[in-house]
N, C-alpha and C positions, 0 to 999 in steps of 0.2 A: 275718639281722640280726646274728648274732652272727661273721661276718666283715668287717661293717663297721665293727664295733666294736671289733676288733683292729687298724682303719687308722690307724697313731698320726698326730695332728694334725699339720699342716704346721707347720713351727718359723719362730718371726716372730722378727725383730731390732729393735733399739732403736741399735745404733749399731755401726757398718763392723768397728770391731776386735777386736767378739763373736767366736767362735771358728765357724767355719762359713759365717759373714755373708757374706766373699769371693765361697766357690764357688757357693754362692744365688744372690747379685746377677751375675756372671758368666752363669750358665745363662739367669738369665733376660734376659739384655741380650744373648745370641748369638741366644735363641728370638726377641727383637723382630726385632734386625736381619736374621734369616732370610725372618722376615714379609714385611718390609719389599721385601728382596732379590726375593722370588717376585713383589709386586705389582707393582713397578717393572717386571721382566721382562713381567710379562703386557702394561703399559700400554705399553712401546714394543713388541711387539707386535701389539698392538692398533693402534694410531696413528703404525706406522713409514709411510716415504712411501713411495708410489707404490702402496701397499695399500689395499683395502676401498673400497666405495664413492662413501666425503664426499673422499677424495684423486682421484678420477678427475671429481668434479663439480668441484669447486676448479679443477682444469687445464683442463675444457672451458670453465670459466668466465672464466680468463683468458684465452683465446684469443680466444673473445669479444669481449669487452674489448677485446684488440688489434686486433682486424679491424674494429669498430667505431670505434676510434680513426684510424686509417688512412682509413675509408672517408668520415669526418668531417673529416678534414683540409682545412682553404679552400683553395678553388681561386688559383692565384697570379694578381695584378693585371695584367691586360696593358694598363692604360690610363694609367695614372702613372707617371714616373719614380721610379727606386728610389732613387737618385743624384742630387746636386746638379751641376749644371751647372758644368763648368768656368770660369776666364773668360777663358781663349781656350785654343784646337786649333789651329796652326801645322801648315804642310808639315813634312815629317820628323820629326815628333815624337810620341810615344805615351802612354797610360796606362794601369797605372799605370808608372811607370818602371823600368827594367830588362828582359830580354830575353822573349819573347814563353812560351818553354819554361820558367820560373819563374815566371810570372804563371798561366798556363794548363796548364802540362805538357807536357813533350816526347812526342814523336809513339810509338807502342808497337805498329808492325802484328801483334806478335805477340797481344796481348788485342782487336785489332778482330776484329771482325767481319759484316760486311756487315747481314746479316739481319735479326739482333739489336741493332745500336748505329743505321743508319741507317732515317729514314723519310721520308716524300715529301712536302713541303712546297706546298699549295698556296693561294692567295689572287691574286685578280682584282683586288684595287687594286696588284699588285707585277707588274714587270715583268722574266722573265726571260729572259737573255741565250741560251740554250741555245732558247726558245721563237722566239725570232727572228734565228736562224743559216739559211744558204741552204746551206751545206757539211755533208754528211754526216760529222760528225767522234763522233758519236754521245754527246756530253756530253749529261749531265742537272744542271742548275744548280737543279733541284727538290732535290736529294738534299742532304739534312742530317742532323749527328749528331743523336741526339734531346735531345742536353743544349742544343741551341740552338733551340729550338722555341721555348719562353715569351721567351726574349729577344729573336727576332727576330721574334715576333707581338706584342710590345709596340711593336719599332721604327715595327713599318709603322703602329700606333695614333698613334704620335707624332709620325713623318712626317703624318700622315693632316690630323692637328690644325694642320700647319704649311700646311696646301695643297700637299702634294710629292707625289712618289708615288715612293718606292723601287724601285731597279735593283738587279738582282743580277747581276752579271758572270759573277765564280765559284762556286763551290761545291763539293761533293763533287768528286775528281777520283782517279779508280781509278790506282794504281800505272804500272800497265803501258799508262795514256793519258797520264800527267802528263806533258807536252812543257814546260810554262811554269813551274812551278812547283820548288823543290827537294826532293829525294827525302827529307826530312825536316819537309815542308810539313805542316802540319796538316789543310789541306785534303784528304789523301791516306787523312782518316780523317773528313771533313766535318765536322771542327771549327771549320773555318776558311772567313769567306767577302767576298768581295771585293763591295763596294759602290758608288754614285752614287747622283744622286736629281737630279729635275727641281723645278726652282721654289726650292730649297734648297741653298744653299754647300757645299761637302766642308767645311769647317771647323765650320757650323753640324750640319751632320750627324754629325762626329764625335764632338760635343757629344752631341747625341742619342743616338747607337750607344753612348756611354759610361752616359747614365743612363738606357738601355733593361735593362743588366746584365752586358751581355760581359763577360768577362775580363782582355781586351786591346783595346786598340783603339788603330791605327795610321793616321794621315794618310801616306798610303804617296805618295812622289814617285819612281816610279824611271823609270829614264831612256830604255828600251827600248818602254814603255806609257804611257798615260795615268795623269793623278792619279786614286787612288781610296781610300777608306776600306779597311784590312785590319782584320777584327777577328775574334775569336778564343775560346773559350770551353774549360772543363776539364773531364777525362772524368768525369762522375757517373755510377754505376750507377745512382743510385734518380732520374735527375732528373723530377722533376716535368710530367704533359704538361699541355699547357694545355687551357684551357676550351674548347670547340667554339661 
């Protein structure tokens, strides 16, 4: 007891300009911000990211979330026009205006690739030209980019509605077969594919082929062939497949 009683009292202040009051209030406002310093430290931490268990739940939770989002996405409309009808489609004329590779995009065999970009197109109310060849020239007018799948399985809905039944002349055309077409055809990448239709005008149909969703679509007159709709679609990685 008689060492605690030689602890002289702690010295209290009344006002800053006391003699000593400084180095006190000093001490003790490094002691707080010290405090202060180590909790902060602990809480980031404790709560830095990509640590501890509530940041690895959060991340599997939004993934979640996005694959749910995605897998819930509506299926695109193959039965309505997305587009309002022109009021008229003339011989040699296109839409929207201007050149086919700035509407759609110029041709890029170096990012095609077969496997991956094309897929095989089929439906029994269309009639394909490649199906009814007598010449082994080995064309498949099945084959399309997959970015033209929901637009041209709207067409043939829309045709369908008109009483027609859609032709398909062209279609996919491999490099090293293309005989008709120019070595910067779009079709050289099944972008691009060559139409008619029975019961139905090319003008009325190009009508149609425009508010099915193409890209491009051309009343093509050339001079060596027959008249036929050229239309034309742009490369999408993520496009959309259509409903079954």
């Amino acid at each position: 007891m008689s060492v605690l009683t030689e602890v002289p009292p702690p010295q209290r202040y009344t006002d800053f300009s006391e003699r000593g009051a400084f180095n006190a209030w000093m001490r003790a406002a490094m002691i707080v911000a010290a405090i202060l310093f180590v909790v902060a430290l602990l809480l980031c931490f404790i709560f830095r990211p990509g640590s501890g268990a509530p940041a690895k739940t959060a991340d599997a939770g939004d993934q979640h979330e996005a694959k749910s989002a995605q897998q819930e996405a509506p299926a695109p409309d193959l039965f309505n026009p997305v587009r309002p009808a022109p009021a008229a489609f003339p011989p040699d004329s296109n839409m929207p205006r201007g050149k086919e590779s700035l509407n759609a995009g110029a041709i890029d065999l170096k990012t095609f690739n077969e496997k991956r970009d094309l897929i095989r197109f089929e439906d029994k109310r269309v009639w394909f030209n490649s199906d009814a060849k007598t010449r082994d020239d080995k064309e498949d007018d099945h084959l399309i980019h997959r970015a033209m799948e929901v637009p041209l399985k709207r067409l043939v809905n829309l045709v369908e509605k008109k009483k027609g039944k859609l032709k398909i002349h062209d279609a996919y055309r491999h490099t090293d077969k293309n005989t008709i077409h120019t070595t910067v055809s779009l079709h050289c990448e099944g972008r691009a594919i060559d139409l008619t239709a029975e019961n139905i005008s090319l003008s009325d149909l190009a009508k149609l082929t425009w508010q099915a969703g193409f890209d491009f679509v051309l009343y093509e007159k050339p001079k060596r062939s027959g008249e036929h709709i050229h239309a034309s679609v742009k490369r999408l990685p993520d496009a959309p497949s259509a409903a079954k």
